[in-house]
C-alpha positions as CSV (number, residue, x, y, z in Angstrom):
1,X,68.2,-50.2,10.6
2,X,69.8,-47.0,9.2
3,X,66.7,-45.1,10.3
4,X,66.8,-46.3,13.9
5,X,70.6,-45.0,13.8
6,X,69.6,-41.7,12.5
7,X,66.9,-41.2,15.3
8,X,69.6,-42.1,18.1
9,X,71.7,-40.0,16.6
10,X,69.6,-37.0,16.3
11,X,67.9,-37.8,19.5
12,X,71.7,-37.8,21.5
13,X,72.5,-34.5,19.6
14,X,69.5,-32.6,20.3
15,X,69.6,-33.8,23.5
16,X,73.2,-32.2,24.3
17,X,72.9,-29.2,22.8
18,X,69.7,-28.8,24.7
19,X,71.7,-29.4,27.6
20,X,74.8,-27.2,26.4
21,X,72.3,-24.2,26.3
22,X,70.4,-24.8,29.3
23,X,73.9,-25.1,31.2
24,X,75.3,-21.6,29.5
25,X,72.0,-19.9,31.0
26,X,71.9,-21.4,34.5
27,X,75.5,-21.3,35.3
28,X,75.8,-17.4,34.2
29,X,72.0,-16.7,36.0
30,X,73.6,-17.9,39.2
31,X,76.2,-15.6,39.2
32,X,74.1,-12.1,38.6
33,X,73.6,-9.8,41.3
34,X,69.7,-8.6,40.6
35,X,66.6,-10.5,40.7
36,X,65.4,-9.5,37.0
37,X,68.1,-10.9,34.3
38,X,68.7,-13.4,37.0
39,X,65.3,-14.5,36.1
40,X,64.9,-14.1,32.7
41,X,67.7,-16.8,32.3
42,X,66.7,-19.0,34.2
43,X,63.4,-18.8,32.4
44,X,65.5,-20.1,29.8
45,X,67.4,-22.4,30.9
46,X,64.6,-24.2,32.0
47,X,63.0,-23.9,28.1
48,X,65.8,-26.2,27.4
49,X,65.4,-28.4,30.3
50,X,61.5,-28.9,29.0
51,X,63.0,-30.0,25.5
52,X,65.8,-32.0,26.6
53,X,63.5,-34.0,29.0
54,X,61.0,-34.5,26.2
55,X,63.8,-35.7,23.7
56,X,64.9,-38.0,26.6
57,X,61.3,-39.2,27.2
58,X,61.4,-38.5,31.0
59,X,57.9,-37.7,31.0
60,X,58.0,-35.9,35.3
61,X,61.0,-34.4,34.9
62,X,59.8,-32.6,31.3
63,X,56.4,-31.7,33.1
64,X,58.4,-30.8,36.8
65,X,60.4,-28.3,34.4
66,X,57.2,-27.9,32.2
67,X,56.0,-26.0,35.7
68,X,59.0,-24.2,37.0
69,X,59.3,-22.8,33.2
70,X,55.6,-21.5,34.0
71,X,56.9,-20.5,37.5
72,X,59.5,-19.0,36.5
73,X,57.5,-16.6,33.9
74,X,55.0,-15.5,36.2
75,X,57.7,-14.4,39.5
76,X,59.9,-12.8,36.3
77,X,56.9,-10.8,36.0
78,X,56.4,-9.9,39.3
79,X,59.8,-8.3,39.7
80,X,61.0,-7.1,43.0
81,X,57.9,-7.8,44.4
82,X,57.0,-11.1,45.7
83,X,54.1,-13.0,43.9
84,X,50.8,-13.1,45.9
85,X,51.0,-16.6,47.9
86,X,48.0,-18.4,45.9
87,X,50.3,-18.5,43.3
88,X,53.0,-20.2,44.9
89,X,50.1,-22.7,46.0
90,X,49.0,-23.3,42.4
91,X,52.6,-24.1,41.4
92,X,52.6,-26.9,43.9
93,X,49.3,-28.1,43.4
94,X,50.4,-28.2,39.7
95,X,53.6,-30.0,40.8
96,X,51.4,-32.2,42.6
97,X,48.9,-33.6,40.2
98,X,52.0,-34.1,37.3
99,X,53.7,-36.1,39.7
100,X,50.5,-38.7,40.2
101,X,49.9,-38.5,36.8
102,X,53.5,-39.7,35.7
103,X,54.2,-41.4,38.6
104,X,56.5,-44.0,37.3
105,X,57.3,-45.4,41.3
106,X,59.4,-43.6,44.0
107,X,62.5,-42.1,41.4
108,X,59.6,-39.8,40.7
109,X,59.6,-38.2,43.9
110,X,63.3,-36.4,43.1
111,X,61.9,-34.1,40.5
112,X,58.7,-33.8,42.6
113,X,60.6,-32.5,46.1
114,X,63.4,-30.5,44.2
115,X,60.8,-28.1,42.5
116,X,59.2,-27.4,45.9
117,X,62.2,-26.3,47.4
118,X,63.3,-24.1,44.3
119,X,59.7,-23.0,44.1
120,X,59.3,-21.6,47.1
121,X,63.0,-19.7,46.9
122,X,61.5,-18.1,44.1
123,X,58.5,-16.8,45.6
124,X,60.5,-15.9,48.3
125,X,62.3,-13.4,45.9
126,X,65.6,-12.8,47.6
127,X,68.5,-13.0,45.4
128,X,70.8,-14.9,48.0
129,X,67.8,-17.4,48.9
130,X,67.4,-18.0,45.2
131,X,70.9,-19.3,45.0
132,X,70.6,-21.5,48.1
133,X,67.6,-22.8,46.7
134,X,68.7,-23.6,43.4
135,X,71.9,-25.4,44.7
136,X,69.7,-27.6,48.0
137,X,66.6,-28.1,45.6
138,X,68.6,-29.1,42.4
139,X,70.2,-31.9,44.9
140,X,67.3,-34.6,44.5
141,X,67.5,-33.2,40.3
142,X,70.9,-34.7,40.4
143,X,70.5,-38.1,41.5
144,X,67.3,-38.4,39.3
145,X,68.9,-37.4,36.2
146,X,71.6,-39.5,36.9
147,X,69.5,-42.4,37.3
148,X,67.5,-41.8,34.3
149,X,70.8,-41.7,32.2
150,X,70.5,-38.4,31.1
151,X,73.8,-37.3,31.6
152,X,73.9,-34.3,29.9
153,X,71.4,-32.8,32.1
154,X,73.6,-34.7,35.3
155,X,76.6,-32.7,34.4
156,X,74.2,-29.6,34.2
157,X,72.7,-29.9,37.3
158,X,76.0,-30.9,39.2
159,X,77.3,-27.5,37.5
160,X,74.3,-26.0,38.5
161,X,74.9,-26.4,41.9
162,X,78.4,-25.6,42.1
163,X,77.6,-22.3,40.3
164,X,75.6,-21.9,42.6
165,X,77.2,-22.4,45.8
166,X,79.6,-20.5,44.6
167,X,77.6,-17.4,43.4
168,X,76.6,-17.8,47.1
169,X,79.6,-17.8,48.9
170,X,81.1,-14.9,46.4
171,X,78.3,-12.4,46.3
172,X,76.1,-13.1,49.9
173,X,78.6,-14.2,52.1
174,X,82.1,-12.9,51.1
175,X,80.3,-9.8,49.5
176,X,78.6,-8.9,52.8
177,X,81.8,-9.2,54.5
178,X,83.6,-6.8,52.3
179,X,81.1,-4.6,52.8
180,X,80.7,-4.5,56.5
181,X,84.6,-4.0,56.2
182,X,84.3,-0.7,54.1
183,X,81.6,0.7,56.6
């Protein structure tokens, strides 16, 4: 019995400080101004999303973020420029066949439309686009990760969002207008 406490134990604290450090990444990613360390967190961030899901057992989210950690890698690579759109397809082919494979009924459908929508921000490329896209297609990640109890990740995500609606409104919206106001 003093085991099986051990392993919940270890499990719960790997499973927040997993979350802890995939938060600190995403919330400061959403708030950059250029494409590149923008990126290179959220490459990150979702390293820590992989392992969190894995301690959690929530086999399609840990392979949806198995993917956008992939994702993310290959349009970090590609800079300013915008990946070639057979990649893009791959990604959601990918997405596609991990989603029949773990299909554990419709809950598995959250993870599933939320990395398409992020997916194709990304491949879009534009900074602004990439925030919108983090804060719509993180939306359906929010109700699945708080119906697979992993609330760590829920409070994540939730901040996610809000970081990034609020990256959003600071830097492409009320930015552009201080700008136009200068000219």
């Amino acid at each position: 019995m003093g085991d099986i406490w051990n392993n919940e134990i270890l499990v719960l604290i790997l499973e927040q400080a997993f979350g802890v450090l995939a938060l600190i990444c995403t919330v400061v990613s959403m708030q950059l101004k250029s494409k590149k360390p923008l990126m290179v967190l959220q490459t990150a961030s979702e390293a820590f999303i992989v392992a969190q899901y894995l301690v959690k057992n929530a086999t399609t989210g840990a392979l949806m973020a198995s993917v956008s950690f992939i994702r993310d890698l290959i349009f970090t690579k590609y800079g300013k420029k915008r990946a070639p759109f057979w990649i893009l397809l791959i990604i959601y082919a990918a997405m596609t066949v991990l989603t029949i494979v773990s299909w554990n009924g419709p809950l598995s459908l959250l993870p599933f439309v939320g990395s398409i929508i992020y997916a194709f921000t990304l491949w879009y490329g534009e900074v602004r686009w990439i925030r919108l896209g983090n804060a719509v297609g993180n939306s359906p990640y929010l109700i699945y990760t708080f119906l697979t109890g992993n609330w760590a990740l829920f409070v994540m995500t939730l901040l996610e969002v809000i970081s990034s609606a609020i990256g959003f409104i600071r830097i492409d919206i009320l930015g552009k207008k201080k700008k136009a106001k200068k000219k």
